[in-house]
N, C-alpha and C positions, 0 to 999 in steps of 0.2 A: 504494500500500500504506500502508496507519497502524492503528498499535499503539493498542489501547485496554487498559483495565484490564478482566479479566474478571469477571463475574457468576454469579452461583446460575442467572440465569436462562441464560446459555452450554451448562448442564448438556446439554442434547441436542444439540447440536454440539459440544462436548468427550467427550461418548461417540463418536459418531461419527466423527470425525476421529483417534480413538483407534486403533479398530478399522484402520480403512483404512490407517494407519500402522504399527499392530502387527496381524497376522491372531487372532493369539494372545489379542489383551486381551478382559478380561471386565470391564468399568468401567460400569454401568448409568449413564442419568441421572441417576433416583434417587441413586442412591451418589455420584455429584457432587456432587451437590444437599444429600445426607448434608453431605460434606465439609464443604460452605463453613459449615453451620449449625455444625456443630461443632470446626472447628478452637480449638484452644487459640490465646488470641492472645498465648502467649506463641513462638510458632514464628514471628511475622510475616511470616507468609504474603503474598507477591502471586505472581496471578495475571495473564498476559495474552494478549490475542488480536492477533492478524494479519490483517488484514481486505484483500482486492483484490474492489475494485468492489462492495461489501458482502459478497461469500464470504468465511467463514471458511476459512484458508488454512494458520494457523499458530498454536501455542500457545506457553505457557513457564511455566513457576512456578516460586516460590524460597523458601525458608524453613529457620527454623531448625530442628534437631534438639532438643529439650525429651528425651529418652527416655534420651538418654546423659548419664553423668558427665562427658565430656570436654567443656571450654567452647569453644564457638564454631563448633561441628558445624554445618555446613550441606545444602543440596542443592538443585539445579536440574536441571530435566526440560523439554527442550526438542522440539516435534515440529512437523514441517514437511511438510506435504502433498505426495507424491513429485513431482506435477504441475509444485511452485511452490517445488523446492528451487533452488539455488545462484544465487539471485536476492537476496542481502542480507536473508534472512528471519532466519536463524537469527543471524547474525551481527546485527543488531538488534538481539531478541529477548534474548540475550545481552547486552549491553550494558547494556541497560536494568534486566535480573535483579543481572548481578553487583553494577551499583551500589546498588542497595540491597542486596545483604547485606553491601554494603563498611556501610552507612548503619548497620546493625542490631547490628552486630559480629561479624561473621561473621569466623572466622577462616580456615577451612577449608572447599572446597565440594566434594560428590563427584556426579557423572554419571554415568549409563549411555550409554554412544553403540552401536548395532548397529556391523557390518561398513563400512556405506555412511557414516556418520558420525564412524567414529574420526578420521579424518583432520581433520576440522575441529574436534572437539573436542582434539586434541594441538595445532593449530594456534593455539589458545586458552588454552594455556597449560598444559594438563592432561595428566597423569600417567597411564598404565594401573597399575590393583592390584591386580584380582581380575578373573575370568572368571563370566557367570551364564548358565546352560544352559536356555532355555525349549523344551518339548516337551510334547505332549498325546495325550491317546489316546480310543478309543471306549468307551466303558463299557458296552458292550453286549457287547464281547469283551474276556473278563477270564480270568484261572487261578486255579484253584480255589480256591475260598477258605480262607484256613486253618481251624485247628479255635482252637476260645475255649480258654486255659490254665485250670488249676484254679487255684480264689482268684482268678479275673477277672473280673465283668460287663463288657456293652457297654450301652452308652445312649446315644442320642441328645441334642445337648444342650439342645434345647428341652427336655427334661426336669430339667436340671441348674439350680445355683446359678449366676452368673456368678461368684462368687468361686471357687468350683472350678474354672473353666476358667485365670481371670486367674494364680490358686497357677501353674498350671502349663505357664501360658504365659511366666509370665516367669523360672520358672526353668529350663526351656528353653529358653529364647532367649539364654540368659547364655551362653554357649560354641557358638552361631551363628557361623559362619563372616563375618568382617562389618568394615567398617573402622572402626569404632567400634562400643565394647560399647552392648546397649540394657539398661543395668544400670539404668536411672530414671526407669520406667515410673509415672505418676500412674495409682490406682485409679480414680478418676473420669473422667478423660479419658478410658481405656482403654474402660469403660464406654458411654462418648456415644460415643464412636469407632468402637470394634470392636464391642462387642455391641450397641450399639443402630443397626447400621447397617441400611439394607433390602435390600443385598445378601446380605447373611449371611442364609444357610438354616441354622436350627439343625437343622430334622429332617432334613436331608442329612449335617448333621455327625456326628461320630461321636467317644465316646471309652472308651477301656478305664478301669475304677476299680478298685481294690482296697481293699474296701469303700467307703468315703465319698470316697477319694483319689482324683481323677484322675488319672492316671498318665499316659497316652498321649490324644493325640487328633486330630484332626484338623477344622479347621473348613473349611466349604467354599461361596464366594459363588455364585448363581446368577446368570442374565441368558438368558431365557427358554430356547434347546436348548442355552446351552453353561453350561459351572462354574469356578471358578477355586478351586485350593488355595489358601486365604491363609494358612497356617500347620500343618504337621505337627509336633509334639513329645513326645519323653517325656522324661519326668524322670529323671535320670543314673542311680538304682537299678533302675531298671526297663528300660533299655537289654539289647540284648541277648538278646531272650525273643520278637523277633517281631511285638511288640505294633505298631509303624509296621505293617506291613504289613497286617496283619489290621485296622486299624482304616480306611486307605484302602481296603482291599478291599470292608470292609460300606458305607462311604460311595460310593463306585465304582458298586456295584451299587444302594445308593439314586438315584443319578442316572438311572441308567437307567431305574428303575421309575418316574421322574418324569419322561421324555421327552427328556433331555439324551443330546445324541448327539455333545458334545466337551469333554471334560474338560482342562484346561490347568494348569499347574505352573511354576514358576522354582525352579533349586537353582543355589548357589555350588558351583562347580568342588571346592574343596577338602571338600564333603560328599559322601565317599563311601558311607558307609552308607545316606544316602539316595538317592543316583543310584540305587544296586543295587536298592533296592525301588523304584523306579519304571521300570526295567529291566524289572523282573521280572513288575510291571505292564502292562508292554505301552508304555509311554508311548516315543514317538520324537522326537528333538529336530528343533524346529525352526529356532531359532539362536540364536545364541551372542551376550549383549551384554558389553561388557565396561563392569566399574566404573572411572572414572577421580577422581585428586584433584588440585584444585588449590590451594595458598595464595595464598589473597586477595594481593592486589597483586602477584604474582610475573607474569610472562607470558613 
């Protein structure tokens, strides 16, 4: 087995080994490939691979948090082919990650580990702190759609400004359930990142306005029969009227008229309001990861 550093070109085998690890992920090449072009290199990002006999076997990346106010936010994402777990992969892997963000100034690192993995991740020094609920559904079977309020269009957002969307993406995300606030979000990054990604389907996306304001929306990435929600928000006035549901509803049912036949989701445990509309939705959990924190040098 030997660690190398990952590449843009990895992009088809880091989607790949995605999937087979998560059933649920929706991570194109492309959107890999996105990634690596536009990472801010203020997050110092590495990547790495896992290589037995030349298969890719195992991954891991590590970087800073740039979006929050709090200094020294980090996070590491580590996945190990079921095949070719508890062979010193992860534990590697790790090793090698945490040390550079010890190098970067990391102060703080937070993980996701599934059920099968908690264990080695507390064994590493780390913390449980929240609960995230991943479940998908068919978008071919759906309940009935709501009706549009008065004083509300919908529009898809290949029609939209991006700065209409960013207004009210970031000020929905401000009170996201989350271990660090995403209180400092750059316009431009956000930009090469999120909306210039090629997973991101605008005409699947979908948002309520009242008048020129986006209020609600929902944006939604493809990856040819399945979809992934990468974000649901409304802005705190507009809470309360419906509009979450009604706007996953009309995107829901854009998937399907585009041949997607598995819609996929993650909510933090403590977002009730949104489990209920996805409830209500039909969506069924498929499992449960939990967030873990660790401080840098603690073990």
């Amino acid at each position: 087995m030997r660690i190398r550093v990952m590449t843009a070109d990895d992009a088809e085998v880091v989607s790949r080994l995605r999937r087979e690890v998560y059933s649920y992920s929706v991570m194109s090449p492309a959107y890999i490939a996105h990634q690596f072009a536009t990472r801010s290199a203020a997050e110092r990002q590495l990547g790495l691979i896992a290589e037995d006999g030349g298969q890719v076997v195992g991954m891991g990346t590590a970087g800073l948090n740039v979006w929050t106010s709090e200094p020294g936010q980090s996070e590491v994402a580590i996945q190990v082919h079921p095949s070719y777990r508890r062979r010193g992969i992860g534990g590697a892997l790790a090793e090698r990650l945490h040390g550079h963000l010890g190098a970067v100034g990391a102060l703080r690192i937070r993980t996701f580990a599934t059920p099968a993995g908690l264990s080695f991740a507390v064994a590493l020094g780390y913390e449980p702190s929240r609960e995230m609920h991943y479940s998908g559904v068919d978008p071919r079977v759906l309940p009935e759609q709501p009706a549009v309020p008065d004083g509300i269009r919908i529009a898809t957002l290949d029609t939209l400004e991006p700065r209409q969307i960013f207004l009210a993406d970031t000020i929905a995300t401000l009170d996201e359930p989350s271990d660090s606030p995403m209180d400092s979000v750059d316009y431009d990054d956000w930009v090469k990142e999120i909306w210039e990604s090629p997973a991101s389907d605008k005409t699947l996306s979908v948002a309520a306005l009242a008048g020129d304001e986006v209020v609600c929306f929902t944006a939604v990435a493809a990856d040819g029969d399945r979809a992934w929600s990468d974000m649901t928000g409304t802005v705190p006035g507009y809470r309360g009227r419906g509009l979450a549901k009604l706007v996953k509803s009309v995107a829901l049912r854009r998937c399907a008229e585009a041949g997607i036949t598995g819609a996929f989701t993650s909510n933090d445990d403590a977002n009730s309001p949104m489990l209920a509309i996805n409830d209500w939705l039909g969506y069924r959990r498929i499992e449960t990861q939990t967030s873990l924190l660790r401080t840098l040098g603690v073990r």
